[in-house]
C-alpha positions as CSV (number, residue, x, y, z in Angstrom):
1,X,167.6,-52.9,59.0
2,X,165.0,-50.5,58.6
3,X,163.8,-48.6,55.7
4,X,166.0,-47.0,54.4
5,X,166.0,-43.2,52.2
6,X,167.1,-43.4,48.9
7,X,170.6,-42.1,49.9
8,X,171.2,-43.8,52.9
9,X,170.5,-46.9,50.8
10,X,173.2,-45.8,48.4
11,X,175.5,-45.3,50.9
12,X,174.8,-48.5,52.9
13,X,175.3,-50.2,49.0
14,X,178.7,-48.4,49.0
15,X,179.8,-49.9,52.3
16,X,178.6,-53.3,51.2
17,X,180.9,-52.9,48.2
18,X,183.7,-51.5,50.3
19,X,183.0,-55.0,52.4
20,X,183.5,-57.1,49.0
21,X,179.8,-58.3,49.8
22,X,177.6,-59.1,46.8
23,X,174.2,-57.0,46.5
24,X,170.5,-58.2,45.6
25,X,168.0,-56.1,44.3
26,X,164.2,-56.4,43.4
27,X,161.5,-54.3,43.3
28,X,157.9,-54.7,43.4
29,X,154.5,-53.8,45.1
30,X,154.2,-56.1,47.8
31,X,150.6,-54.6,48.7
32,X,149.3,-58.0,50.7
33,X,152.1,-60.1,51.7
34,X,151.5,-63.5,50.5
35,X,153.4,-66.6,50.3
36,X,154.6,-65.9,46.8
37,X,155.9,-62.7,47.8
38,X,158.2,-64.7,51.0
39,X,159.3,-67.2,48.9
40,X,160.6,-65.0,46.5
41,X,162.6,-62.4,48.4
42,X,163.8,-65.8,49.9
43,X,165.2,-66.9,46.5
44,X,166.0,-63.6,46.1
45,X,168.3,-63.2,49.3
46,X,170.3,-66.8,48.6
47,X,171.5,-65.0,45.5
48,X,174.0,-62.6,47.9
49,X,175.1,-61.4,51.0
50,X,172.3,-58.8,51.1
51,X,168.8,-58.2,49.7
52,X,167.9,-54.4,48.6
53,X,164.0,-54.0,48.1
54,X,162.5,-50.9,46.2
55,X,159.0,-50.8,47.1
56,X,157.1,-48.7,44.8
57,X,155.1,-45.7,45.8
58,X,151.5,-45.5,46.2
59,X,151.6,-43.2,43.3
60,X,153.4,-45.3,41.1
61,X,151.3,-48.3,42.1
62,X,148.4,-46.7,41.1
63,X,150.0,-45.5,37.4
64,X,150.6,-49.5,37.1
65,X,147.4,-51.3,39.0
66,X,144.8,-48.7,38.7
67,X,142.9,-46.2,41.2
68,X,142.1,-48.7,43.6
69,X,145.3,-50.1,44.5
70,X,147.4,-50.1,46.8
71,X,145.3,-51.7,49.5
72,X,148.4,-50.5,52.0
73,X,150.4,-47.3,52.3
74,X,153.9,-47.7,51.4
75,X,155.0,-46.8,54.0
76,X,153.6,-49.5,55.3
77,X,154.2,-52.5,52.7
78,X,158.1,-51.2,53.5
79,X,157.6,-51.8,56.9
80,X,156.3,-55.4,56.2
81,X,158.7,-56.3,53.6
82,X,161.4,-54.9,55.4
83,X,160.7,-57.0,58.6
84,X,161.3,-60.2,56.7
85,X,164.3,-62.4,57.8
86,X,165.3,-62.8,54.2
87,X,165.5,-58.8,53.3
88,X,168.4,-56.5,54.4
89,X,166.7,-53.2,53.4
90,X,163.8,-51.8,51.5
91,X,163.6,-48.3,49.8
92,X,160.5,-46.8,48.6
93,X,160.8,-45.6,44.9
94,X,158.1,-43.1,43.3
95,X,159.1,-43.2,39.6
96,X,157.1,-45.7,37.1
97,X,160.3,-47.6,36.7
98,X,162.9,-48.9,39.4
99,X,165.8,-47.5,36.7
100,X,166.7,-44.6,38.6
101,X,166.7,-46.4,41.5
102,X,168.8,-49.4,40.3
103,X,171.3,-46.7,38.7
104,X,171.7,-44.9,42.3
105,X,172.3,-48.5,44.5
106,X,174.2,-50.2,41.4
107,X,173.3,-53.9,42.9
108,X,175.6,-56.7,41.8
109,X,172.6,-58.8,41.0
110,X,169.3,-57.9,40.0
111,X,166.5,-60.4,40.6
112,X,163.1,-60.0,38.7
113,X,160.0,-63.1,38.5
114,X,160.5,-65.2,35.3
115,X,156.9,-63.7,34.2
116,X,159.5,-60.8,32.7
117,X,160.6,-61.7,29.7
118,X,165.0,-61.5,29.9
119,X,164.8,-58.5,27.2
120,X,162.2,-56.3,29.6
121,X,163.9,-56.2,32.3
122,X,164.2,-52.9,33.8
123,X,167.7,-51.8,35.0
124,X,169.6,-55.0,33.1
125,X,171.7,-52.7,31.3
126,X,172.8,-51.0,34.6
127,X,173.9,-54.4,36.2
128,X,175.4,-56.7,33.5
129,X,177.5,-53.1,32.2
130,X,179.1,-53.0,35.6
131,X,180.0,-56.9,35.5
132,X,176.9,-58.1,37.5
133,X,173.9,-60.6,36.6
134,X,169.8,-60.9,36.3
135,X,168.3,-63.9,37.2
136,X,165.0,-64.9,36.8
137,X,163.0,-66.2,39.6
138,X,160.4,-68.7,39.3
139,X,157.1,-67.4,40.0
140,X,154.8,-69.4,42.7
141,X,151.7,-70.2,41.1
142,X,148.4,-69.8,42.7
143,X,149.8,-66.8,45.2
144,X,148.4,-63.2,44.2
145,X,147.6,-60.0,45.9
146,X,145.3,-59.2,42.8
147,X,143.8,-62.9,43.2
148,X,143.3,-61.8,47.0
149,X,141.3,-58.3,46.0
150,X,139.1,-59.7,44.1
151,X,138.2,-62.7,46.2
152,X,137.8,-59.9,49.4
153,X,135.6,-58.1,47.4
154,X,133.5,-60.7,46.2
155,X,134.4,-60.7,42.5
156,X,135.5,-64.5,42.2
């Protein structure tokens, strides 16, 4: 599936539910695909019958990681994470928190890293209210696009 709008991810969500089909989402930056990020839309993706991912925008990435980031366009890092065998759809979202976003696809589960402490989780009260879960993903260790930055620009 391609990247998708906002609403034609809601409505492609709608027709999931319509097919009794459980729905995954995460969110993230994805700015220099690593193994970390593979293996964790992979874990992500055995959670359900399909795998929503908000990318965030190149604005909001640099609200959260400063003027220097992102490396790639989103349009771009949507591309890329949307090509993966283990994601269904990605949707780019500009605000500096996926809430709106998770409010408008209302995913059956809601998959964040286990770096986020259960109580922080952004868009929990949106999922467990309508019956869904949150899990918590195990974070690879030693995988990071920061990590990669800074090694590319000689600062390690």
């Amino acid at each position: 599936m391609p990247v998708l709008t906002q609403d034609a991810a809601a409505r492609w969500r709608d027709q999931l539910g319509r097919e009794q089909r459980r729905v995954v989402f995460t969110n993230g930056v994805f700015d220099i695909l690593h193994p970390g990020h593979v293996r964790y839309l992979a874990e992500a993706r055995r959670h359900g019958d399909a795998l929503i991912v908000a990318i965030n925008s190149d604005r909001s990435v640099r609200a959260i990681k400063g003027p220097t980031r992102p490396v790639n366009p989103e349009a771009e890092r949507a591309e890329v994470v949307a090509a993966l065998a283990s994601v269904d759809a990605a949707v780019v979202f500009d605000e500096d928190t996926p809430h709106e976003i998770i409010s408008l696809i209302q995913p059956d589960v809601l998959v964040k890293g286990a770096d986020w402490a259960a109580d922080r989780i952004v868009g929990r009260d949106i999922v467990e209210a309508r019956g869904g879960v949150v899990i918590r993903v195990t974070i690879e260790e030693g995988h990071s696009t920061t990590a990669i930055v800074e090694k590319l620009s000689g600062a390690s």
